[in-house]
C-alpha positions as CSV (number, residue, x, y, z in Angstrom):
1,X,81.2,110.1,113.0
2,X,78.3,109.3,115.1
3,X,76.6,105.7,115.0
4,X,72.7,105.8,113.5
5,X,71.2,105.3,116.6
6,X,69.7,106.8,119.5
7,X,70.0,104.7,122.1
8,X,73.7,104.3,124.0
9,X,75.6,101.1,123.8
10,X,76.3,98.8,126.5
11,X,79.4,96.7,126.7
12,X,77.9,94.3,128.7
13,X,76.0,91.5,127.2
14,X,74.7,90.0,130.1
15,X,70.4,91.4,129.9
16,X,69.0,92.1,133.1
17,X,66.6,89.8,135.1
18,X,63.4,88.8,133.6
19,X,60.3,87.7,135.3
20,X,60.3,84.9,137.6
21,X,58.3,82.6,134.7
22,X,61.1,83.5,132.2
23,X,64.2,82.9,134.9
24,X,62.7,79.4,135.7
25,X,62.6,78.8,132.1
26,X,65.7,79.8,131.3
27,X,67.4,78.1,134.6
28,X,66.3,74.7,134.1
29,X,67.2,74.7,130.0
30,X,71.0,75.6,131.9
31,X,70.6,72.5,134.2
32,X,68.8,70.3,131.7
33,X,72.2,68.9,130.5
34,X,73.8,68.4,134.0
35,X,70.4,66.6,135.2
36,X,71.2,62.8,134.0
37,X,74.5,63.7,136.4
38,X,72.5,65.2,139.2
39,X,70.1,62.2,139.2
40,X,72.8,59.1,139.6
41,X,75.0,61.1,141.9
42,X,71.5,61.2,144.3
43,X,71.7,57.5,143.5
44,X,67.7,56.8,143.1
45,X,66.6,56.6,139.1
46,X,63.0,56.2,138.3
47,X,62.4,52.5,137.0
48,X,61.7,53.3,133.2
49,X,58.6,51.0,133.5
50,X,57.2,53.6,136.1
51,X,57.9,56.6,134.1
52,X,56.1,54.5,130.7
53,X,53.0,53.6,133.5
54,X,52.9,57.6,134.6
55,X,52.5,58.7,130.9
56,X,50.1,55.7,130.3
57,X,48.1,57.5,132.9
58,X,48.3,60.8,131.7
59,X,44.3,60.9,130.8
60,X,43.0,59.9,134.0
61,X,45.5,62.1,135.6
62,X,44.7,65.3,133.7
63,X,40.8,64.1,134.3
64,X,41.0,64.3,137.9
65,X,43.6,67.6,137.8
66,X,39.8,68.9,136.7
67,X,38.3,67.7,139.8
68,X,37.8,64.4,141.5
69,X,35.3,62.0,139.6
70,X,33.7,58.7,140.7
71,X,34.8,55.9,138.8
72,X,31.4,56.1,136.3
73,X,32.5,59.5,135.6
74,X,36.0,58.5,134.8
75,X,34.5,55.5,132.5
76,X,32.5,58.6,130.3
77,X,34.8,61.2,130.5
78,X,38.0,58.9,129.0
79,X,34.9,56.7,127.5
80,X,36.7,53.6,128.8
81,X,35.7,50.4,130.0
82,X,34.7,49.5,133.8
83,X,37.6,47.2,133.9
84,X,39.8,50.0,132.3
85,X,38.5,52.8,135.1
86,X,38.8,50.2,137.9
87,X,42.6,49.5,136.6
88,X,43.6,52.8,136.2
89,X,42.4,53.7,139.7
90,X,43.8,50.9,141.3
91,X,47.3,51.7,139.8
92,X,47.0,55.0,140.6
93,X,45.4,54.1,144.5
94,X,48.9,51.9,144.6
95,X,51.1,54.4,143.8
96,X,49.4,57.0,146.3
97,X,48.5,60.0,143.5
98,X,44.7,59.2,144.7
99,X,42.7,59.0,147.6
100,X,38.8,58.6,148.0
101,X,36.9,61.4,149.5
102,X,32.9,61.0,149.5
103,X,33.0,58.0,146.8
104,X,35.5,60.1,144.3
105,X,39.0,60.0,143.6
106,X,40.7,62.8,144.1
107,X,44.4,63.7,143.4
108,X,46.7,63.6,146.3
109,X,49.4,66.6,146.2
110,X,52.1,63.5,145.3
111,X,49.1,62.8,142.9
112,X,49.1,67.0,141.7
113,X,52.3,67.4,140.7
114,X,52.8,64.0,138.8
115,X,49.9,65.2,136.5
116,X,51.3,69.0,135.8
117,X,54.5,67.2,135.2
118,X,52.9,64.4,132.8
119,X,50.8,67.8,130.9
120,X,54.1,70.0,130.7
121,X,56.1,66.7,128.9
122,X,53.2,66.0,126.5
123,X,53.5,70.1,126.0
124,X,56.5,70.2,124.9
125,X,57.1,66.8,123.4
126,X,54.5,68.0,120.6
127,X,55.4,71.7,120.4
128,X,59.0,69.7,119.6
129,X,57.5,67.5,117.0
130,X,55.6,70.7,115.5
131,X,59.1,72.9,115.4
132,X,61.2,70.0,114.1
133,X,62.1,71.5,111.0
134,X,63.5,75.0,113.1
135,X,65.0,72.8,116.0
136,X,67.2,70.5,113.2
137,X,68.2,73.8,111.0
138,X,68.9,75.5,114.4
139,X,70.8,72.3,116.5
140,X,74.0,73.9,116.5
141,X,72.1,76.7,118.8
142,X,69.7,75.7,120.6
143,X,70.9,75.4,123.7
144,X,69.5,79.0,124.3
145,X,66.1,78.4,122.9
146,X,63.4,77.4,125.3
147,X,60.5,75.2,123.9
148,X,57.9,75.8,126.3
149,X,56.8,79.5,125.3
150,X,56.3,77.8,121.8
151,X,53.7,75.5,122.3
152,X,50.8,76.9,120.4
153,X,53.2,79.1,117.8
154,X,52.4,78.8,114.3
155,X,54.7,76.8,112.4
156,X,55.2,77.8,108.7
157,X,57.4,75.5,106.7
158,X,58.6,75.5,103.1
159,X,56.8,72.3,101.0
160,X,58.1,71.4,97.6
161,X,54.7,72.6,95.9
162,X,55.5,76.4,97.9
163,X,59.2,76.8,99.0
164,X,58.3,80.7,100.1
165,X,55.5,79.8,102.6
166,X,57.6,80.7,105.6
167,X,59.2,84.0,103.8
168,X,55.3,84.8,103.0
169,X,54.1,84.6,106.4
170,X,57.4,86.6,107.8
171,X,56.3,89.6,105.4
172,X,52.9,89.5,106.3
173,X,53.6,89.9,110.0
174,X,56.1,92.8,108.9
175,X,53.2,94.1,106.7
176,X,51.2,93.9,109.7
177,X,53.7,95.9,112.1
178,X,54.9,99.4,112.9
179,X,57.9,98.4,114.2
180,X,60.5,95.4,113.8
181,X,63.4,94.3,115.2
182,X,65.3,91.2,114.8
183,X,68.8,89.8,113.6
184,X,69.7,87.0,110.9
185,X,72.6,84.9,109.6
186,X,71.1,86.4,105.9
187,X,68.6,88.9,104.5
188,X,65.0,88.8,106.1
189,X,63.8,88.1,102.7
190,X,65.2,87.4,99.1
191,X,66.4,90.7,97.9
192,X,64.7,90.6,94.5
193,X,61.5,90.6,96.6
194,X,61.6,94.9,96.4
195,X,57.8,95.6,98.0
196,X,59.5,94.4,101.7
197,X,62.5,96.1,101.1
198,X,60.6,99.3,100.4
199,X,58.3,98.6,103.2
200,X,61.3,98.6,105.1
201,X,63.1,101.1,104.4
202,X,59.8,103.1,104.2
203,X,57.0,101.3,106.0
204,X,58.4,100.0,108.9
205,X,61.0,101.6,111.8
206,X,63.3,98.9,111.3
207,X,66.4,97.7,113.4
208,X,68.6,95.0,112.0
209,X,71.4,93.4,113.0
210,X,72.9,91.3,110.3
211,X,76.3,90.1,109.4
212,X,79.0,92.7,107.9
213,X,78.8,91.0,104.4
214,X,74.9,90.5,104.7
215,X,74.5,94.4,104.6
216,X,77.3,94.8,102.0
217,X,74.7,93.3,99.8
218,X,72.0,95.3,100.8
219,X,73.7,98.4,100.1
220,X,74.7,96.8,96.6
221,X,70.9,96.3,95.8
222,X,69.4,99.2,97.4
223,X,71.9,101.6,97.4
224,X,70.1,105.0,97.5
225,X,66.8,103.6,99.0
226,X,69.4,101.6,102.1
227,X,71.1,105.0,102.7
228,X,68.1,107.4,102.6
229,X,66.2,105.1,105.0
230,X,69.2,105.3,107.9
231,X,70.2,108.3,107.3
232,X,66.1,109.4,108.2
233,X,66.7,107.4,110.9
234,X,64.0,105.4,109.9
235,X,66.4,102.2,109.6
236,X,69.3,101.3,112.0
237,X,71.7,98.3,111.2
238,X,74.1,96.9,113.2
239,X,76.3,94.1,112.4
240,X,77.9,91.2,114.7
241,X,80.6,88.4,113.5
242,X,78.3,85.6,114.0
243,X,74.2,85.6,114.5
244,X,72.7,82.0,115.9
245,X,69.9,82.4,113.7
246,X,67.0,84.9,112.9
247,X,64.8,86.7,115.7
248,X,62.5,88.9,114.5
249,X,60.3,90.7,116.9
250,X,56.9,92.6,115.6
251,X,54.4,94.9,117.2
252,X,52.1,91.6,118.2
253,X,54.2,88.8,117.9
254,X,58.0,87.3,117.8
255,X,59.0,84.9,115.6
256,X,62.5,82.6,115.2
257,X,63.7,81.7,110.8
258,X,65.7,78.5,110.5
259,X,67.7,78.5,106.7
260,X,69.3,76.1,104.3
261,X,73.1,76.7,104.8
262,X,73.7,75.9,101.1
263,X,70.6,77.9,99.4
264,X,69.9,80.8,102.1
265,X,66.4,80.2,102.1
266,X,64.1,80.1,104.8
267,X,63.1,76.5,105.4
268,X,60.6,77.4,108.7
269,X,59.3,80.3,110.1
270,X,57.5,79.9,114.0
271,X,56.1,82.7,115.6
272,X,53.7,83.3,119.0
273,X,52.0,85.8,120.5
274,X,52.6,84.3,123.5
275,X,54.3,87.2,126.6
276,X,57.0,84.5,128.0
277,X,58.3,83.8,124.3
278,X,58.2,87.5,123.9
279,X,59.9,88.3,127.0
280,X,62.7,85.4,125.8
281,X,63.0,87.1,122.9
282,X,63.7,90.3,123.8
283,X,66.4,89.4,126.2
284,X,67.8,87.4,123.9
285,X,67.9,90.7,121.2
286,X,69.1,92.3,124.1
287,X,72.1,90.3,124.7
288,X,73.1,90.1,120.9
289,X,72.2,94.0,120.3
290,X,75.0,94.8,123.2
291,X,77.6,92.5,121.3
292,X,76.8,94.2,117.9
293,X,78.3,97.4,116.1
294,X,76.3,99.9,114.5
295,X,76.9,101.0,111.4
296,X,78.9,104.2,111.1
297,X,78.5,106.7,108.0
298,X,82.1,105.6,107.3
299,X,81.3,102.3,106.7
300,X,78.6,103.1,104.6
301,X,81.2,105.4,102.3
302,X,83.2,102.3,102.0
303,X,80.7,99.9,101.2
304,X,79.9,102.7,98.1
């Protein structure tokens, strides 16, 4: 019996090259863990007093990325003391990120790429703050996730006084969507919650790839609604052995679902419109589509 899907199978899981942004991305989150090695073989750390005085200077540094300033502009723009201005600009005269061109300071290129530096770790170190709760129910995976393309996502997480926020905004985006695609360690929402299910089986051309028990269940609860919806071809499941966590990718926007092991429920919900996370995203579907196996009319016959 033929698989319900259209589009051939590929046994290799290995996704083809992405833009240059994404392979950057993607190659320095594989050398991130080798990097403390890298840095004492080369034999030259960075005194940690240094690397605290760079971030102290951050401001001043992202002031002048602007454009060069005198020190009176400095003194409004970080609304700081003359003896503040004339300390930050001696540090950063000593240290050879400035030089003075026509009575302003002006970054030096030593001076350029210590400031995008100091603005890409204050990026990411609050976009990790913000996606806390998806990067601790997610630590066993994350390796593969990259923070960067997350940094002004929407984080959506489950408070005692409204548990199904994150499950909420999920359907809403689905709601909002022609199409969806995505993959999950359990169901995309609680399965007594019938409006999605019908918008997906229905509403929505829908391709999921769950594990096998995952859409045992869903065949238990929906049984004629499930099999009318793939056999229109209107949903395709697959199913894979393990899942890292749940992807789902929408018309607009991608989004990642971190769960409680013990209750199943979604805990934290984070989605971006953003290309690069989108682009990360669907390589990643990519690679665990290739690894999956679709669901045959056979194995729907056995699961009835």
């Amino acid at each position: 019996m033929e698989p319900h899907n259209d589009e051939p199978d590929s046994g290799d899981a290995t996704p083809p090259p992405g833009s240059p942004v994404l392979e950057a991305l993607l190659e320095n989150e594989r050398n991130r863990q080798h990097l403390g090695k890298r840095l004492n073989a080369a034999g030259d750390r960075v005194d940690t007093d240094l690397l605290g005085d760079i971030v102290r200077h951050g401001p001043v540094l992202e002031a002048l990325r602007q454009e060069p300033l005198d020190r009176g502009e400095i003194e409004e723009r970080l609304d700081v003391s003359r003896a503040t201005s004339h300390r930050f600009t001696q540090w950063l005269d000593d240290q050879d990120f400035v030089e003075k061109v026509d009575g302003r300071f002006q970054l030096t290129g030593r001076g350029e790429a210590v400031a995008d530096e100091v603005l890409r770790f204050e990026a990411n170190v609050r976009t990790v703050h913000r996606m806390a709760p998806l990067l601790d129910s997610i630590c066993d995976d994350h390796q593969e996730f990259i923070v960067e393309p997350f940094v002004d996502a929407t984080v959506t997480v489950a408070r005692p006084d409204d548990p199904y926020q994150p499950v909420e905004r999920f359907i809403s985006l689905v709601e909002g969507s022609d199409t969806f695609r995505g993959f999950n360690t359990t169901h995309m929402a609680p399965l007594v919650l019938g409006e999605f299910h019908q918008r997906v089986f229905d509403g929505t051309d829908t391709e999921i790839i769950y594990l096998p028990h995952i859409v045992e269940k869903l065949f238990e609860t929906y049984p004629r609604q499930a099999t009318e919806a793939v056999e229109r071809g209107h949903l395709t499941l697959r199913t894979r052995d393990e899942l890292p966590y749940g992807l789902a990718i929408f018309d607009e926007c991608v989004g990642i679902g971190g769960y409680d092991e013990s209750t199943g429920m979604m805990q934290v919900f984070v989605d971006t419109e953003s290309p690069i996370a989108r682009e990360w995203a669907e390589r990643v579907y990519a690679s665990v589509r290739a690894d999956s196996e679709p669901l045959t009319d056979e194995r729907i016959d056995s699961i009835h």
